[in-house]
MARVO-290774 format. One record per residue: chain; z, y negated, x of N, C-alpha, C in turn; residue in three letters. Coordinates in steps of 0.1 Angstrom, whole numbers. Example, Ala and Ser with C-alpha at 12.3 -4.5 7.8 and 13.67 -1.06 7.14 Angstrom:
REM MARVO-290774
<pt 'A' <78 57 132> <78 45 123> <78 33 132> 'ALA'>
<pt 'A' <71 22 128> <71 11 137> <79 0 129> 'SER'>
END
This chain:
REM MARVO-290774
<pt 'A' <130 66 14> <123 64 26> <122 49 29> 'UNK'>
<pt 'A' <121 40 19> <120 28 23> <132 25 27> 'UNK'>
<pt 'A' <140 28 22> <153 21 27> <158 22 42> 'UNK'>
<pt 'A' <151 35 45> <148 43 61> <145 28 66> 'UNK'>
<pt 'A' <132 32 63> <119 20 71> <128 8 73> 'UNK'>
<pt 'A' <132 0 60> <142 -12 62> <151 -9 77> 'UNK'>
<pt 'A' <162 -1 74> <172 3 84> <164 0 99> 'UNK'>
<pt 'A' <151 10 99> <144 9 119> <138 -6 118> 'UNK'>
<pt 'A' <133 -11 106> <129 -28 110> <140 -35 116> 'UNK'>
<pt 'A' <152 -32 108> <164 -42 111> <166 -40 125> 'UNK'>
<pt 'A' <170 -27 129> <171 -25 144> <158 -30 155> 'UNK'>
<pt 'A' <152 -27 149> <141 -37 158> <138 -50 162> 'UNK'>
<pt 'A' <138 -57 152> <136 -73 154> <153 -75 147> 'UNK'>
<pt 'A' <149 -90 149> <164 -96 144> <163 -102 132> 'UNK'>
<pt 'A' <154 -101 127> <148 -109 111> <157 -106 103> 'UNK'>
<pt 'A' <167 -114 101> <175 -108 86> <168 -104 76> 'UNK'>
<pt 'A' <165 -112 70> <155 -110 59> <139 -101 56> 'UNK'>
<pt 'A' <145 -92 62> <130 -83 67> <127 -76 54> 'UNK'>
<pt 'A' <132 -73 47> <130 -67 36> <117 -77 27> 'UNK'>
<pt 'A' <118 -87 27> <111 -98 21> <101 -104 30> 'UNK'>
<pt 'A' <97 -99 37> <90 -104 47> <75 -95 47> 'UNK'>
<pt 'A' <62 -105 43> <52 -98 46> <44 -105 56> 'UNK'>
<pt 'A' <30 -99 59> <25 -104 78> <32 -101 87> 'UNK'>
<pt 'A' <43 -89 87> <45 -83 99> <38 -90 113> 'UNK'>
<pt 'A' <26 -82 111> <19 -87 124> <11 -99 124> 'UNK'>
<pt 'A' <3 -102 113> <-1 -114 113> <5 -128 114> 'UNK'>
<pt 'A' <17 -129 110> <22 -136 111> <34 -137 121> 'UNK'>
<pt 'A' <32 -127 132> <42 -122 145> <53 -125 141> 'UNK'>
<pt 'A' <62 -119 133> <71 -115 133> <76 -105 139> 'UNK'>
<pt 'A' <64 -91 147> <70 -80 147> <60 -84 166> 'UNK'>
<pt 'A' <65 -84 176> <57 -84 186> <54 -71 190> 'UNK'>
<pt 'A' <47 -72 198> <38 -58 205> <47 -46 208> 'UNK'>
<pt 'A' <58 -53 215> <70 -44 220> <77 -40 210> 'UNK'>
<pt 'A' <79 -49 203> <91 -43 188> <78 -33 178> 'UNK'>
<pt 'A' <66 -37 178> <61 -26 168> <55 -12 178> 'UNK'>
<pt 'A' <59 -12 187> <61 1 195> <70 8 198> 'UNK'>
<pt 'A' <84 2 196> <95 5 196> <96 8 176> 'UNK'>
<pt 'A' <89 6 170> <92 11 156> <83 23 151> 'UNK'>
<pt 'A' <70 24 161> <63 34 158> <70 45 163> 'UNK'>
<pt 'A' <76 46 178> <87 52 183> <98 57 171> 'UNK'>
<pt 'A' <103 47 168> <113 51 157> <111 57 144> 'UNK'>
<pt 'A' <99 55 142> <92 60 131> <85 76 133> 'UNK'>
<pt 'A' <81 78 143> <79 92 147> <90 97 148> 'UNK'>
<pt 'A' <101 95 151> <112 102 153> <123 106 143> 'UNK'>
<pt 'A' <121 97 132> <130 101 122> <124 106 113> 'UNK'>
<pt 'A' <113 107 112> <99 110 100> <94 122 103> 'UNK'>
<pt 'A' <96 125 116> <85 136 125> <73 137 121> 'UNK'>
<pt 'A' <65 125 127> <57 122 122> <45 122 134> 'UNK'>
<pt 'A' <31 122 136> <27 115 147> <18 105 143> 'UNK'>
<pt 'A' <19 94 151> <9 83 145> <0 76 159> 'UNK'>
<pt 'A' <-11 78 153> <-24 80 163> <-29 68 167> 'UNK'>
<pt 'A' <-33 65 179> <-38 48 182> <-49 44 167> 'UNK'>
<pt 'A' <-57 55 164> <-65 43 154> <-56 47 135> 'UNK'>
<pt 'A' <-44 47 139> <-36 41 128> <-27 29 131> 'UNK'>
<pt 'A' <-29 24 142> <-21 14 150> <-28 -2 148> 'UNK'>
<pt 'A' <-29 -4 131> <-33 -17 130> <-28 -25 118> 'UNK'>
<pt 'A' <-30 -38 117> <-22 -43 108> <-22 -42 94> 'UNK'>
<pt 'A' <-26 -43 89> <-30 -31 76> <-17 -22 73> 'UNK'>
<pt 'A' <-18 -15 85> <-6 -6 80> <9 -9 88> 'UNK'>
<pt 'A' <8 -23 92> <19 -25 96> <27 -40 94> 'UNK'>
<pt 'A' <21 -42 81> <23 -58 77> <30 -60 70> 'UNK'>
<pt 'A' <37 -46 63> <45 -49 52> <57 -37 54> 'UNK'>
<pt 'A' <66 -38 45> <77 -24 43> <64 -15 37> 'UNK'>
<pt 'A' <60 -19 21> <53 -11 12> <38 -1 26> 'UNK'>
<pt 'A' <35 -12 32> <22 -5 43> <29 6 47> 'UNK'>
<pt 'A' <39 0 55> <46 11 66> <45 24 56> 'UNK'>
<pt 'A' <56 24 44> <60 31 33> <47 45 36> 'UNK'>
<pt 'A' <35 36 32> <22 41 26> <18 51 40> 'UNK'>
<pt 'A' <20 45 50> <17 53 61> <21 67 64> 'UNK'>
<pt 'A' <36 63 66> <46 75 69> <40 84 57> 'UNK'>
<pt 'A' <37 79 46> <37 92 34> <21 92 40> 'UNK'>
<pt 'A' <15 91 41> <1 101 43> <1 107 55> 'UNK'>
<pt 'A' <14 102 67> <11 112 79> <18 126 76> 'UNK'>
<pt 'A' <27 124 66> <32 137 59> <50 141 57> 'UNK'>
<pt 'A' <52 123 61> <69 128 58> <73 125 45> 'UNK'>
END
């Protein structure tokens, strides 16, 4: 799965080094548009649904967060 998650980061932003990269959002690396376009992508290959109040940085600051996410919404 992570390696998933990597694969839709890379398509998303242009951060080479995304794999190593933590503060997603704190540290905007991932803007408003690109982490909507990954929640998108993340529903879709996960079949997953992810609800406005899971839509915060906590769970979207790291690969490991993302990771933690997807697995509790049930993929």
């Amino acid at each position: 799965m992570k390696e998933k998650i990597v694969e839709i980061l890379r398509i998303v932003t242009d951060d080479a080094n995304i794999e190593n990269e933590s503060g997603l959002i704190d540290n905007e690396i991932l803007n408003s548009l690109e982490l909507m376009e990954l929640i998108t992508e993340l529903e879709d290959t996960f079949g997953i649904s992810i609800e406005m109040e899971e839509i915060k940085a906590e769970n979207f600051n790291d690969i490991d967060a993302i990771c933690r996410l997807v697995e509790k919404l049930g993929a």
